[in-house]
C-alpha positions in Angstrom: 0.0 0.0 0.0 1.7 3.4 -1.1 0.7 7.0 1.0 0.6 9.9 -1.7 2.5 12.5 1.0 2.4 16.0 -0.4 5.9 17.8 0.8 5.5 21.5 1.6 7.0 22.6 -1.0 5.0 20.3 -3.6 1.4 21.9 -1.7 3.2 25.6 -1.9 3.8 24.9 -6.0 0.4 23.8 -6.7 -1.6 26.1 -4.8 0.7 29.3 -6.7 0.4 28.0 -9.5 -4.0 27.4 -8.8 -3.5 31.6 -7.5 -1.2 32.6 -10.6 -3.9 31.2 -13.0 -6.8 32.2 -11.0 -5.8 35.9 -11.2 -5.0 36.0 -14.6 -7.8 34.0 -15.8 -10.7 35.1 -13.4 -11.0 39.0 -14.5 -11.5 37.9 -17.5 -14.5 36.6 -16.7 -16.2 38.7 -14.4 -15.8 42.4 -16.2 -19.3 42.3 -16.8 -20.3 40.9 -13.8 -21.9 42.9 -10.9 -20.4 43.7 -7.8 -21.3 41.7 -5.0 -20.5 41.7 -1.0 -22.1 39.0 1.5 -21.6 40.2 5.0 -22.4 37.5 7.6 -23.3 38.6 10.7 -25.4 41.8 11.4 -24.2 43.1 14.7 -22.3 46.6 14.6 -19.0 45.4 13.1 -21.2 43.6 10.2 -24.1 46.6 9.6 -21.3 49.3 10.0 -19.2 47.4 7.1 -22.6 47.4 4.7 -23.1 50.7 5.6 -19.7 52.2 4.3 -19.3 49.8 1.6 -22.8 51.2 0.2 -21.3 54.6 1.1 -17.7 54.1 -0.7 -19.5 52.6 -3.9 -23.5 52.5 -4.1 -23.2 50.0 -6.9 -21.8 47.2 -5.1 -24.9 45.0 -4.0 -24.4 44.1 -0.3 -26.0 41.6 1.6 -27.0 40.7 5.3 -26.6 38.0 6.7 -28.1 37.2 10.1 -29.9 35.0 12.1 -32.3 37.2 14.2 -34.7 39.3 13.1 -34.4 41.9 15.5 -31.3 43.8 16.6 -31.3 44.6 20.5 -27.9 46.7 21.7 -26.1 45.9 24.7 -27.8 46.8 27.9 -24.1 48.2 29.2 -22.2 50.3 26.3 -19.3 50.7 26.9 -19.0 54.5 27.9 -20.4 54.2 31.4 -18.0 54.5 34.1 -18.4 51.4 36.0 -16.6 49.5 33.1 -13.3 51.4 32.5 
């Protein structure tokens, strides 16, 4: 029974040369394509990045990915002084 064992350097060549063609092949391809973002996660980190990615560039289609349907904020932000 013979083990096919990928050395580093063997994994490091294929995967440039897979990123090499990638680049140069996949713009190709997409230059009439739309722009598109998927953010998961709609807390502030994830609705602040739709937010200023709508705001750098309104035709780049973002979308929101979250579980809840409501959005509650913390019950202790950050400013008062009991949690410095």
């Amino acid at each position: 029974m013979s083990s096919s064992v990928i050395t580093r350097r063997q994994f490091l060549t294929l995967t440039g040369g897979v990123l090499g063609a990638a680049a140069l092949g996949f713009p190709r391809l997409g230059l009439g394509a739309k722009k598109r973002v998927v953010i998961v996660g709609g807390g502030i980190g994830g609705a602040t990045a739709a937010k200023y990615i709508t705001m750098m560039d309104p035709a780049i289609e973002v979308t929101l990915v979250e579980k809840k349907q409501t959005y509650q904020p913390s019950s202790m932000p950050k400013s008062t002084p009991s949690t410095r």
